[in-house]
C-alpha positions as CSV (number, residue, x, y, z in Angstrom):
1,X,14.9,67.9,19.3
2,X,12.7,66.1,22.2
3,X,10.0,66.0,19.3
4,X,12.3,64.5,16.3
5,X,13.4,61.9,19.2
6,X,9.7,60.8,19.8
7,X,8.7,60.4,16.1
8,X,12.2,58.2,16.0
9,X,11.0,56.2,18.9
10,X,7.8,55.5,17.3
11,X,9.6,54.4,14.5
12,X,11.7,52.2,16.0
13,X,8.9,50.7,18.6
14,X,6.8,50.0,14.9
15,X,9.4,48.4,13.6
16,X,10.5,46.0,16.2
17,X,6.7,45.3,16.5
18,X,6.2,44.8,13.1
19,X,9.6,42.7,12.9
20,X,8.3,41.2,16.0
21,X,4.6,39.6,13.8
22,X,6.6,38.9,11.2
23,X,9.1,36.4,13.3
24,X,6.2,35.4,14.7
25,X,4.2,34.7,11.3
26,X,7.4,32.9,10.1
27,X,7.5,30.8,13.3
28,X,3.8,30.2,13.1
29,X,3.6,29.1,9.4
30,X,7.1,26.8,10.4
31,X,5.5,24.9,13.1
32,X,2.2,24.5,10.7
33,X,4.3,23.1,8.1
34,X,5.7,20.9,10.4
35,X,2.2,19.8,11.4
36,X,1.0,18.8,8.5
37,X,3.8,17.1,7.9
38,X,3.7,15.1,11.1
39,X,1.9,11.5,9.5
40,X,-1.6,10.5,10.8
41,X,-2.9,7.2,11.9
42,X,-5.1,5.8,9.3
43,X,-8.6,5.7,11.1
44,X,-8.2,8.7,12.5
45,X,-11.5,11.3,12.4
46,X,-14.5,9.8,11.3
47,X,-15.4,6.7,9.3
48,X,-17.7,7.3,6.0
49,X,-19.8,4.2,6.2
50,X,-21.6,5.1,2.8
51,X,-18.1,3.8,1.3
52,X,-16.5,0.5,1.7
53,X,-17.8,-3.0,2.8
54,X,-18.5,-5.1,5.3
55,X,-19.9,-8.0,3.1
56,X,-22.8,-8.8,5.6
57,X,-25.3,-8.6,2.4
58,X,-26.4,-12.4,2.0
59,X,-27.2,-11.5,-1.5
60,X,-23.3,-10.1,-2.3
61,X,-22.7,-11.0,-6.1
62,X,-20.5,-9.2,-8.3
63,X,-21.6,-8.9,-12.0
64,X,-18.7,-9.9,-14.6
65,X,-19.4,-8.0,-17.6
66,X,-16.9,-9.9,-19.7
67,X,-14.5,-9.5,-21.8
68,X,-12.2,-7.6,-19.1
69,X,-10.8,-4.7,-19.7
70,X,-7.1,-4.7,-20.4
71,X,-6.3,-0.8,-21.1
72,X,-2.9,-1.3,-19.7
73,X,-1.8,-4.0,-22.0
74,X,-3.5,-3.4,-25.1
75,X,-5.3,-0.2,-24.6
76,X,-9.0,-2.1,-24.8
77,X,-11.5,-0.8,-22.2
78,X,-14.5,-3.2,-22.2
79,X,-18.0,-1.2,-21.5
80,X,-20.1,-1.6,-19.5
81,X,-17.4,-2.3,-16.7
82,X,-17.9,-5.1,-14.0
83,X,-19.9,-4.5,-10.6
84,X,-20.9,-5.8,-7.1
85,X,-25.1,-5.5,-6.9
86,X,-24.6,-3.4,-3.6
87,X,-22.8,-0.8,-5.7
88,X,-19.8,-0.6,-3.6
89,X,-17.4,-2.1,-6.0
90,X,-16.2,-1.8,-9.8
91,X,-13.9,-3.0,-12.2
92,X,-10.7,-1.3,-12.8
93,X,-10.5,-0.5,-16.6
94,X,-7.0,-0.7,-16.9
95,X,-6.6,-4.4,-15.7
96,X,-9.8,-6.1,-15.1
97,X,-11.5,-8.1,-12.4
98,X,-10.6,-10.8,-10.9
99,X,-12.0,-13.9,-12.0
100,X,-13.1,-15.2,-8.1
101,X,-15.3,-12.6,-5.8
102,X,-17.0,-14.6,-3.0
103,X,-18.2,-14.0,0.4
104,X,-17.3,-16.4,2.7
105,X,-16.6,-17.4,6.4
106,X,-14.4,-14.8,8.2
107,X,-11.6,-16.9,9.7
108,X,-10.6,-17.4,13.3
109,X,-9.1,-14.4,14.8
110,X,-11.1,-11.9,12.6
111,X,-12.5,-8.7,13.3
112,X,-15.0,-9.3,16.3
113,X,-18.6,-9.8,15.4
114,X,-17.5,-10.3,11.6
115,X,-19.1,-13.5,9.9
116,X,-18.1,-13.2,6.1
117,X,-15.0,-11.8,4.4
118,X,-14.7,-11.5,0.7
119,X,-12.4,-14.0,-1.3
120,X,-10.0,-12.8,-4.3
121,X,-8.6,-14.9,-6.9
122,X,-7.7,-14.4,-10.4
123,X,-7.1,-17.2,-13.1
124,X,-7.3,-15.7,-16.5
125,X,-5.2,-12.0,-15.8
126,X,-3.9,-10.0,-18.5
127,X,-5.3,-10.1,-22.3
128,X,-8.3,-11.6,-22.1
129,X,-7.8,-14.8,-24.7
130,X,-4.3,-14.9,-24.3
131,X,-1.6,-16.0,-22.2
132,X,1.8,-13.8,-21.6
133,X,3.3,-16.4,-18.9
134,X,4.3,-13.8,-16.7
135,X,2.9,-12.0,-13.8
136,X,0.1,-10.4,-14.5
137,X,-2.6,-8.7,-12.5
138,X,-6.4,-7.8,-11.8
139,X,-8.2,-4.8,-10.0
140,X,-11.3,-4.4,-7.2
141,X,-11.7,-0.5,-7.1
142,X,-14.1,0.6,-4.4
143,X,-16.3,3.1,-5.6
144,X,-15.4,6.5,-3.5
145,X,-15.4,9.3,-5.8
146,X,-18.3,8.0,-7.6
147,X,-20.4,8.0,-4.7
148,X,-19.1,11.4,-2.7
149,X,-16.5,12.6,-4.9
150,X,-12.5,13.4,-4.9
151,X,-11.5,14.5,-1.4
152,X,-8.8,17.5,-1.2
153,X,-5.7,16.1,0.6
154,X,-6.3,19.0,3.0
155,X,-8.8,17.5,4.6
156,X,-6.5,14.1,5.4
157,X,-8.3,11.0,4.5
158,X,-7.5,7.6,5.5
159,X,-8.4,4.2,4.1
160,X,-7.5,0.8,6.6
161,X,-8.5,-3.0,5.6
162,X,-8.1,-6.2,6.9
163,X,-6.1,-8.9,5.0
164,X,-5.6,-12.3,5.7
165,X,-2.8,-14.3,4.5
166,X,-3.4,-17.8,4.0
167,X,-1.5,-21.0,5.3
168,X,2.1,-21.1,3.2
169,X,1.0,-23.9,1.2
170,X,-2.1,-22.4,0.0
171,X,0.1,-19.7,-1.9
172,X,0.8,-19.6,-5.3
173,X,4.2,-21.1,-5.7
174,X,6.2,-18.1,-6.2
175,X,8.0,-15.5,-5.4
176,X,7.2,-12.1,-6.0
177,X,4.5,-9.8,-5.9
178,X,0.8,-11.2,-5.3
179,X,-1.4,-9.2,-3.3
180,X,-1.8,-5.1,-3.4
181,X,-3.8,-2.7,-1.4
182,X,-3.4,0.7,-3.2
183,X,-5.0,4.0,-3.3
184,X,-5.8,6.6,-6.3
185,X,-4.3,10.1,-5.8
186,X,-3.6,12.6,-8.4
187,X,-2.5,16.6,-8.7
188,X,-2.6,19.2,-11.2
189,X,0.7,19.3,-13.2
190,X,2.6,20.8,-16.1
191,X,3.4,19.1,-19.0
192,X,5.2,20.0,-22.0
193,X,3.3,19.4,-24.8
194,X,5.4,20.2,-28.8
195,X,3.5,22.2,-30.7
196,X,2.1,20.2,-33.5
197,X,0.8,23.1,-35.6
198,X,1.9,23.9,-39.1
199,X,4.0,27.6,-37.1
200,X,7.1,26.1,-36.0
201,X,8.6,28.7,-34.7
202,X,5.7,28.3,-32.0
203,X,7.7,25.8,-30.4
204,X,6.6,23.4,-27.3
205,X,4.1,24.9,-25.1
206,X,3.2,24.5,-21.2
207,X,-0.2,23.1,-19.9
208,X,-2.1,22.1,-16.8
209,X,-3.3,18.6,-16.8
210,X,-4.6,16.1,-13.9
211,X,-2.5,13.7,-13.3
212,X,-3.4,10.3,-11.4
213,X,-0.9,8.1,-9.5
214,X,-1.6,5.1,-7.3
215,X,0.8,4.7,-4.0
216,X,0.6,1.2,-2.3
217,X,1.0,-1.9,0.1
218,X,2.2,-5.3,-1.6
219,X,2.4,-8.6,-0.4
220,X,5.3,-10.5,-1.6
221,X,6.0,-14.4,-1.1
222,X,9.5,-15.5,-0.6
223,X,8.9,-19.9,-2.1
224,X,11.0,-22.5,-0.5
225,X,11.0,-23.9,-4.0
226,X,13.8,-20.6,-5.1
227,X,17.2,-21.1,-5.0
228,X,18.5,-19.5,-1.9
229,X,15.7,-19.1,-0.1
230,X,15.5,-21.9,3.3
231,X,12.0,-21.4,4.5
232,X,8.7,-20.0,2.7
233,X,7.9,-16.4,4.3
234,X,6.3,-13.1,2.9
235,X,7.2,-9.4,3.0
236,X,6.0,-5.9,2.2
237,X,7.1,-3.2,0.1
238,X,5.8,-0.1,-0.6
239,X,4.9,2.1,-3.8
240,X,6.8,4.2,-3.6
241,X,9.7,6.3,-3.0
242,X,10.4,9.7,-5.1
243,X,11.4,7.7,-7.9
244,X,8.4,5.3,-8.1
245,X,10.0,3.1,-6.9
246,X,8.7,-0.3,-5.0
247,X,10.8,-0.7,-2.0
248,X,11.0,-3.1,1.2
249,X,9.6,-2.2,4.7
250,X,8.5,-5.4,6.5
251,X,9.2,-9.0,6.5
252,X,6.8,-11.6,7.4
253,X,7.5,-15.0,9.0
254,X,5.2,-17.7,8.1
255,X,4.1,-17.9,12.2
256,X,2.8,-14.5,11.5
257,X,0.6,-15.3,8.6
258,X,-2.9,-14.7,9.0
259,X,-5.0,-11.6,9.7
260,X,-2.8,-7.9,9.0
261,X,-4.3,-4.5,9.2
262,X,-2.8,-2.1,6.6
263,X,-3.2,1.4,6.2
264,X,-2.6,4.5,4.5
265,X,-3.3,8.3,5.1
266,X,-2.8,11.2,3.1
267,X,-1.9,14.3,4.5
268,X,-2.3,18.4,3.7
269,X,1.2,18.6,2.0
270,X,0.6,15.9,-0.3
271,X,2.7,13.1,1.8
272,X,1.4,9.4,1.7
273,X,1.8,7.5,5.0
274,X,2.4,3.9,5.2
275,X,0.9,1.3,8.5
276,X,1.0,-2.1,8.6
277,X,-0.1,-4.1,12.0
278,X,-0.4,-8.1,12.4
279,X,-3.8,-8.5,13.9
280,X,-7.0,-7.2,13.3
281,X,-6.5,-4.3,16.4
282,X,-6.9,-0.6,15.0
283,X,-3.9,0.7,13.9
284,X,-1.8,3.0,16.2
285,X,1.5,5.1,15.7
286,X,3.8,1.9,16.6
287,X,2.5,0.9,13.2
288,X,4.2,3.2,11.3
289,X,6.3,2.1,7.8
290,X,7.0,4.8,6.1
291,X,6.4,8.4,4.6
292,X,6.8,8.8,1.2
293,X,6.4,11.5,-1.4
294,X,6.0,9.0,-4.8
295,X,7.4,9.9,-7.8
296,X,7.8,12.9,-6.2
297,X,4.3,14.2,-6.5
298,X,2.5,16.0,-3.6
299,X,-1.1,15.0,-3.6
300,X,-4.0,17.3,-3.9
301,X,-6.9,14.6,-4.4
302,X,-7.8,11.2,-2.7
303,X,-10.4,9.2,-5.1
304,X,-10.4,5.7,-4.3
305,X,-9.2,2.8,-2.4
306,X,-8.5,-0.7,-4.8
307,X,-6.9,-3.8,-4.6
308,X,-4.4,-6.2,-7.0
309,X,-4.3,-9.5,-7.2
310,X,-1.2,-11.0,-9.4
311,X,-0.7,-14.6,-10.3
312,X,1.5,-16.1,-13.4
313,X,-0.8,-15.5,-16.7
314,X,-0.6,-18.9,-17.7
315,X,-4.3,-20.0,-18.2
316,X,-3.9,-22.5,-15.4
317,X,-2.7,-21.5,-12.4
318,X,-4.7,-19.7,-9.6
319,X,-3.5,-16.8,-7.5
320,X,-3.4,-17.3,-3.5
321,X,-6.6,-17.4,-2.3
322,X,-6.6,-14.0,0.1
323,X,-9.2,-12.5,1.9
324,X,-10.2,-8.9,3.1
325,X,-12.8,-7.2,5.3
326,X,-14.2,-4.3,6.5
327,X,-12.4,-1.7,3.9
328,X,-12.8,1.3,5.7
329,X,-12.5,5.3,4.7
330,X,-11.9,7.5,7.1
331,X,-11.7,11.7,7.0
332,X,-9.8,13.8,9.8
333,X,-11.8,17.1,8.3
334,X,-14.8,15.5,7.4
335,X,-17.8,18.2,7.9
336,X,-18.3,18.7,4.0
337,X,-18.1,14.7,3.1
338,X,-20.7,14.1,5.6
339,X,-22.6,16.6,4.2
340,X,-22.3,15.3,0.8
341,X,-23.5,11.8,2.7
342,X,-26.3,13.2,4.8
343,X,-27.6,14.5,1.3
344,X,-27.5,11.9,-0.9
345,X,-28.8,9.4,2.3
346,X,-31.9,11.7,2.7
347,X,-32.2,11.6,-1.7
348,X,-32.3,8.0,-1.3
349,X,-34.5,7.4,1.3
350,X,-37.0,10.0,-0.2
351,X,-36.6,7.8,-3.3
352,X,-37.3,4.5,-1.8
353,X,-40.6,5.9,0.5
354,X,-41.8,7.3,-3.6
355,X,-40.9,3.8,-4.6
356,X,-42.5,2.0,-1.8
357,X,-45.7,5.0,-2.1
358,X,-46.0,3.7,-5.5
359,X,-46.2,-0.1,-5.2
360,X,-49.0,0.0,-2.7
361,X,-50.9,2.7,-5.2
362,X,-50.1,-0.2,-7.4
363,X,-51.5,-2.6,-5.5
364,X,-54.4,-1.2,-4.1
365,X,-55.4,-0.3,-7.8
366,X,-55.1,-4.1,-8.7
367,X,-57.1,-4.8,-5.9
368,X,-60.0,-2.4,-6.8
369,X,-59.7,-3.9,-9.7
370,X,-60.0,-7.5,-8.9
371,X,-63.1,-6.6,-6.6
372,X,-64.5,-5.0,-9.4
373,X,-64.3,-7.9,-11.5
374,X,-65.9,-9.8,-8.6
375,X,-68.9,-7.6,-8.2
376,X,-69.4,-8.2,-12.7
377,X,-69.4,-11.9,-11.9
């Protein structure tokens, strides 16, 4: 009997230990959930220089391979694409670029030690050669996965910029929608596809596909000029809620216009999270906006950072004249991107000391030369 009570006792002492890990792997896998849920700062881990800009090139130009590309409208991607010379920057197929890209003077109250910011205007948006007289918009895409590739949501990248707003009546004179700071996401998915095969009684099938979506800040203008409206001010909304749909977060008197700091992070569960600071200051968690699952898709890849610029497609009226600096990437878990960096850094400068090795080959060959022709004389 004392023996059958022993085995019984070990029984029920490896039970209530095993019970015991498993409340505790329960508890463990709750509070990581909850964790990664919690939203991060934007700027928080390290920055990825080799993205982004800081327009301190004197020599900044951005090459306008017209027509534009209007995929979205009319399903006409022009090839090659526009680009800025430092290779930082590219059009967005779907809308095009915008029609004015220059570096100029940062304003007062900038980032400290900034001198130049880049300008973004559009005039001619939508169709190229046609005007729809409505809202219509262009793209800046910064090239991120083209230079270090997708990053996996589970290792939390950020992107911050600097925007500034101009005086009221340098705006375009109306309201709605006229400035966008945006990222690319995107997550593997099923779709129903109907079988289009001759077997019918195949019916629809199931498959994987990527599938991109692009969460966002906007700027909207509220015009004096509107019905209803008593004084010219701006606000933000936010793309978007699980619907997709654009929503208000922040409004924006006309004594705050100026420099903002905007933000966005994506964390490991997919969630998109919103900042928004008047001021050029890093961002902190007073900042906060919102946290937002759009559409209802849980992100698995960051690609890129981009920005709109809307105006009325009327062949004659300008967009406000707004200006950003310093787009910045940033990476919480960021040992393999800065390994993908340190690589292709190293590739490069291997390059250009082959390049440089072969111009003064070059030249010292021409100068041989020229002192043999000497000597003949």
């Amino acid at each position: 009997m004392s023996y059958r009570l022993n085995i019984f006792s070990c029984l029920s002492f490896v039970v209530r230990q095993t019970n015991a890990m498993l409340a505790l792997g329960i508890a463990v896998g709750f509070v990581s959930q909850a964790l990664a849920q919690r939203p991060v700062v934007p700027g928080t881990g390290a920055e990825i220089p080799f993205v982004g800009d800081t327009f301190t090139d004197e020599d900044w130009n951005f090459v306008q391979n017209g027509p534009k590309s209007s995929r979205e409208n009319n399903e006409q991607a022009f090839f090659p694409l526009g680009y800025s010379t430092n290779d930082r920057w590219f059009e967005g197929p779907e809308r095009g670029y915008p029609d004015l890209l220059k570096v100029v003077e940062t304003p007062a109250s900038g980032l400290d030690g900034s001198k130049f910011s880049l300008m973004i205007r559009t005039l001619h948006s939508g169709v190229p050669g046609g005007h729809s007289f409505d809202v219509q918009q262009d793209d800046l895409v910064v090239k991120i996965k083209e230079r270090i590739g997708a990053i996996p949501a589970s290792e939390v990248p950020s992107v911050v910029t600097r925007v500034y707003l101009p005086p009221a009546d340098q705006w375009e004179n109306r309201t709605g929608p006229h400035f966008g700071f945006r990222i690319t996401t995107g997550l593997v998915t099923d779709v129903v596809q109907e079988d289009t095969s001759r077997f019918r009684f195949r019916g629809p099938k199931t498959v994987r596909e990527y599938e991109q979506y692009w969460p966002g800040i906007w700027v909207h203008f509220k015009s004096e000029t509107d019905r209803n409206v008593e004084k010219d001010s701006a606000f933000l909304t936010v793309r978007g809620n699980r619907l997709g749909r654009d929503f208000h977060v922040k409004d924006i008197s006309v004594e705050e216009f100026g420099w903002w700091t905007l933000g966005m992070s994506v964390t490991a569960d997919g969630m998109i999270h919103y900042y928004a600071s008047p001021g050029v200051d890093e961002l902190t968690k007073d900042d906060y906006l919102t946290s937002q699952f759009p559409y209802s898709y849980r992100a698995e890849k960051f690609e890129t950072m981009f920005f709109n610029i809307c105006n009325r497609n009327d062949g004659k009226t300008w967009s406000t004249p707004f200006l950003i600096d310093d787009p910045q990437l940033f990476v919480m878990h960021a040992n393999r991107v800065q390994s993908i960096v340190g690589n292709k850094e190293r590739a490069a400068a291997e390059q250009a000391r082959r390049q440089e090795q072969r111009r003064q080959q070059q030249a010292e060959q021409q100068q041989r030369a020229q002192q043999q022709r000497n000597q003949r004389r």
